[in-house]
C-alpha positions as CSV (number, residue, x, y, z in Angstrom):
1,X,-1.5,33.5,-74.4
2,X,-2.9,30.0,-74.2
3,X,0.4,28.6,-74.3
4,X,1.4,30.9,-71.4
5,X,-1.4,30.1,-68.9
6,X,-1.0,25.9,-70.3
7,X,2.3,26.3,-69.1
8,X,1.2,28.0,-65.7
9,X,-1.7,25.4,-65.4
10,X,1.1,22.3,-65.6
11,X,3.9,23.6,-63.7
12,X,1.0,24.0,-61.2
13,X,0.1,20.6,-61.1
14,X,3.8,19.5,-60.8
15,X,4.3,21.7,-57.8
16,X,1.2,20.4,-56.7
17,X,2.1,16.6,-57.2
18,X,5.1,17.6,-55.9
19,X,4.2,18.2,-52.5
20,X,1.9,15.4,-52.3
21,X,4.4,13.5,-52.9
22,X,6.5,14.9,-50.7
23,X,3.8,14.9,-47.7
24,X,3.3,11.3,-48.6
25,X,7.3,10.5,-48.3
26,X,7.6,12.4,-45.0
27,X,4.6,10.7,-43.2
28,X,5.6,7.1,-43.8
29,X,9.1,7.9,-42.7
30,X,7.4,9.1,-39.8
31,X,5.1,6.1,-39.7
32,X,7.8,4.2,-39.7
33,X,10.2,5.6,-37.6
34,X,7.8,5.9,-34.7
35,X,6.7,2.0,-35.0
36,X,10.7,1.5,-34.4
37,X,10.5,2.9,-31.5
38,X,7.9,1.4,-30.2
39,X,9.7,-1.5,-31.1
40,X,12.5,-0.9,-29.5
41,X,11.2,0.7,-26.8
42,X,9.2,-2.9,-26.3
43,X,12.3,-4.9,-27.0
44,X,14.1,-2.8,-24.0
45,X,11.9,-3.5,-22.1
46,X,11.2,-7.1,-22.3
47,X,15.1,-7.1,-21.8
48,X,14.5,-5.1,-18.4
49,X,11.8,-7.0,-17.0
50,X,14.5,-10.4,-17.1
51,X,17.2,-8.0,-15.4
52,X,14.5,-6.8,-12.9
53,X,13.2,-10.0,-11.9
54,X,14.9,-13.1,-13.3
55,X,13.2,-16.0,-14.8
56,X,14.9,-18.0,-11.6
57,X,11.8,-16.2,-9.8
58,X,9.1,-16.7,-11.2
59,X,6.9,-18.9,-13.6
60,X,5.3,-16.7,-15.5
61,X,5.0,-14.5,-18.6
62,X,5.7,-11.2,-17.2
63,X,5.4,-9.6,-20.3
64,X,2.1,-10.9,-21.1
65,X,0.9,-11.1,-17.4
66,X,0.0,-7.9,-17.1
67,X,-3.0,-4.8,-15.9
68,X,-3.5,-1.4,-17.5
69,X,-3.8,1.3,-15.2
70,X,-6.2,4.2,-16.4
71,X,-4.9,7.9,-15.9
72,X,-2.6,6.8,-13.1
73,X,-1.9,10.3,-11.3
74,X,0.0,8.9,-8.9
75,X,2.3,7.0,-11.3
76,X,3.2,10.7,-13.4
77,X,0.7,10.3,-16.1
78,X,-2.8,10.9,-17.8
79,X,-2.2,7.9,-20.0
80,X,-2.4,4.4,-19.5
81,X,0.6,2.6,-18.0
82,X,1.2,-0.9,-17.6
83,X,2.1,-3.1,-14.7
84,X,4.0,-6.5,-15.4
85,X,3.4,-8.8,-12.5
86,X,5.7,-12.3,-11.6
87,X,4.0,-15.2,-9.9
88,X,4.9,-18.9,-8.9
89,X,2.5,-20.9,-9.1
90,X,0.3,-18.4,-9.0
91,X,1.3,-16.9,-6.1
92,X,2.5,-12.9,-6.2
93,X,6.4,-12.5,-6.1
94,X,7.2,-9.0,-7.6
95,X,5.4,-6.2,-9.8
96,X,7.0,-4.0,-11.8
97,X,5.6,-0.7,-12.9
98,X,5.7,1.5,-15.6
99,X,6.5,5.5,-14.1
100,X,6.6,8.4,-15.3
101,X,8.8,11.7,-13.5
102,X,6.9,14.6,-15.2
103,X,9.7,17.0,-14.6
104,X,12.3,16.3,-15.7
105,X,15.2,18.7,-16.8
106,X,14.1,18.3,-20.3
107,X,10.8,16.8,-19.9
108,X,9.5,13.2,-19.2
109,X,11.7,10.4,-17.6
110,X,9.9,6.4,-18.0
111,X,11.1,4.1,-15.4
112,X,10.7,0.8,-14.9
113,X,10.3,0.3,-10.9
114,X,9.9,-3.2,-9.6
115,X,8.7,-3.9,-6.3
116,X,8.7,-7.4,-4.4
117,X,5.3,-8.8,-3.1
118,X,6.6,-7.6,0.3
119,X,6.7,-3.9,-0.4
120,X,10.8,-4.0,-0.9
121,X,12.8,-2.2,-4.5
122,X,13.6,-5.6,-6.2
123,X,15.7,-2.4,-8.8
124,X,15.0,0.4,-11.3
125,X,15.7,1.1,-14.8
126,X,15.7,4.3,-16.9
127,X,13.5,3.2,-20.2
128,X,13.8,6.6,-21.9
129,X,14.7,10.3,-21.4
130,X,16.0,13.8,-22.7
131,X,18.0,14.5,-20.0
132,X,21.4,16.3,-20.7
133,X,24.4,14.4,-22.1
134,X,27.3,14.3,-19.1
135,X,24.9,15.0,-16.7
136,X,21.5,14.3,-16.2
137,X,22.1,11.0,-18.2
138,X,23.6,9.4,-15.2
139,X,20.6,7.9,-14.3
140,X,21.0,4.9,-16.9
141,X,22.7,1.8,-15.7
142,X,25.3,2.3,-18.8
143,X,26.4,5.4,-17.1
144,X,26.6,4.8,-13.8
145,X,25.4,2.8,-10.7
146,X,23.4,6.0,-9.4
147,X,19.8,3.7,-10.0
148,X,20.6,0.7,-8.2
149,X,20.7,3.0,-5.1
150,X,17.2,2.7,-4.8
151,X,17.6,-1.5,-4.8
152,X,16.4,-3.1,-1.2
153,X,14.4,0.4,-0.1
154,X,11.2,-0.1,1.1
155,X,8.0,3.1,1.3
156,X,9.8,3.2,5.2
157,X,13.6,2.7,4.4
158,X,13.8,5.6,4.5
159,X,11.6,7.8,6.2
160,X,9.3,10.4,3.7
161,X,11.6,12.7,4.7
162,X,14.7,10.2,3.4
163,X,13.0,10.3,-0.1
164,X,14.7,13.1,-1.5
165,X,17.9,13.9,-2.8
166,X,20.6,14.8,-0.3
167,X,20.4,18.7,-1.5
168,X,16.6,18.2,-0.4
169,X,17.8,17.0,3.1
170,X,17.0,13.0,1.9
171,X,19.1,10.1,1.6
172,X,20.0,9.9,-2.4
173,X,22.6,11.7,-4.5
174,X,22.3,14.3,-7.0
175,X,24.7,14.5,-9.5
176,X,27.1,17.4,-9.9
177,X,25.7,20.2,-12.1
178,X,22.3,18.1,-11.9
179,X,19.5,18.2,-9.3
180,X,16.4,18.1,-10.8
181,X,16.9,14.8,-12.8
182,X,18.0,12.7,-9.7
183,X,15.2,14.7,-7.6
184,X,12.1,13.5,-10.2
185,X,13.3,10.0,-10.4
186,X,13.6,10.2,-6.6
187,X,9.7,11.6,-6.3
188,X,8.6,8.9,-9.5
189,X,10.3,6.0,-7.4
190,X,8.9,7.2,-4.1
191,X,5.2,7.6,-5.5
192,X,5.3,3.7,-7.0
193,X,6.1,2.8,-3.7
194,X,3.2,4.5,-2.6
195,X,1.0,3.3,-5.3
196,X,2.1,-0.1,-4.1
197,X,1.0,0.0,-0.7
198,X,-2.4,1.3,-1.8
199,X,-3.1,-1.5,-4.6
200,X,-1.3,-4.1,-4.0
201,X,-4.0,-6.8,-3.6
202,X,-5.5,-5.4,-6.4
203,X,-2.8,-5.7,-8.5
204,X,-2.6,-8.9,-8.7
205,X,-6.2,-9.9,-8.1
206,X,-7.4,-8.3,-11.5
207,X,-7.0,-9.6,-14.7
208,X,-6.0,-7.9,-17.7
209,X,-8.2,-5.6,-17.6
210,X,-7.5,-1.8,-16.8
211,X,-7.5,-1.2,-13.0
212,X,-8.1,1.7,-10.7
213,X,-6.0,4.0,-10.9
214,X,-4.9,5.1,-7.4
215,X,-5.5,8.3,-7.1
C-alpha cells in the first residue's frame, strides 16, 4: 500500500513539474515572440517615416522627435499614440501620426498618416491589420496603389461629404467584395486631418511630453 500511494505521490509531482515546465516554456515563447513584434513593428516603421517624409526634408530625428498623445478619441484609440514630427532648423515641415480605424472588417487597422505643416496629405501607410487576404489587404502599398489616393488631400480637398468611399457618395474607392476596410481607413485618414487642424500649434510647440488629446 505504501508503495502504491509513493508511486501516486511521484507521478504527481512529475505531472506537476510537468506543467510548470510547460507554463514556463509557453510564456517565454510568448515573451519573446511579442518583443519581435514590437520590434518589427518599430523597424517598419522607422522604415515608413523615411518613405513618408524623406530625410531631403527635414533635419531632424523624426523618430526620436516625438509627443505622446493620451487616450486620443479622435485618432481611434484609448491608448497612447505617438506623433513623429520633421523640422528644419527648427521650423515645423510635416507630422506624422499614428491612427487607428477601430472597425475594421476584422478588427483594428494602424496607419501611419503624415500631414505637411500646411494641412496637405504628404502619404499614408498601412502599419498592420487583419484584414482578409485578396481583399481587404489592398490597402498596403505591396498590394496596390489604393493608399497613395489619399496623397496631396487636404481636411477641404474634398468636401466632408467627399471623405467617404464612392459607395458612401465620397470621392475614394472601395475595393470589390470590400467596403468596410477602404470605408474605416477613409474615416481614420479623415479624423487625423481633423485632429490636425485642431492641434497643430500644439503639436509642435510641446515637448516630449504627452499632449492633449483632442477630443
Amino acid at each position: 500500500m505504501t508503495t502504491f500511494v509513493s508511486k501516486i505521490r511521484n507521478a504527481g509531482i512529475a505531472l506537476t513539474l510537468f506543467a510548470i515546465v510547460g507554463t514556463g516554456v509557453v510564456a517565454f515563447i510568448f515573451i519573446t515572440t511579442a518583443e519581435r513584434i514590437v520590434d518589427n513593428e518599430r523597424l517598419a516603421i522607422q522604415n515608413m517615416l523615411s518613405t513618408l517624409v524623406p530625410t531631403t526634408q527635414h533635419d531632424n530625428d523624426m523618430f526620436s522627435d516625438t509627443i505622446t498623445v493620451l487616450s486620443p478619441s479622435l485618432l481611434g484609440s484609448k491608448k497612447p499614440l505617438t506623433i513623429y514630427r520633421a523640422r528644419i532648423d527648427d521650423e515645423p515641415v510635416a507630422a506624422v501620426f499614428e491612427v487607428i480605424a477601430p472597425n475594421g472588417y476584422n478588427g483594428k487597422i494602424k496607419i501611419l498618416v503624415a500631414i505637411h505643416y500646411d494641412g496637405i496629405i504628404a502619404g499614408v501607410r498601412i502599419v498592420s491589420h487583419k484584414e482578409t487576404p485578396g481583399l481587404g489587404d489592398d490597402i498596403e502599398i505591396d498590394r496596390s496603389d489604393w493608399v497613395m489616393s489619399f496623397d496631396g488631400h487636404s481636411l477641404s480637398n474634398p468636401t466632408k461629404k467627399g471623405w467617404n468611399v464612392r459607395k458612401d457618395g465620397g470621392e475614394f474607392d472601395q475595393f470589390t467584395g470590400a467596403t468596410i476596410t477602404p470605408r474605416a481607413v477613409v474615416k481614420a485618414v479623415h479624423n487625423s486631418l481633423k485632429y490636425f487642424s485642431d492641434q497643430r500649434e500644439e503639436v509642435f510647440q510641446l515637448g516630449s511630453e504627452a499632449a492633449s488629446d483632442g477630443k
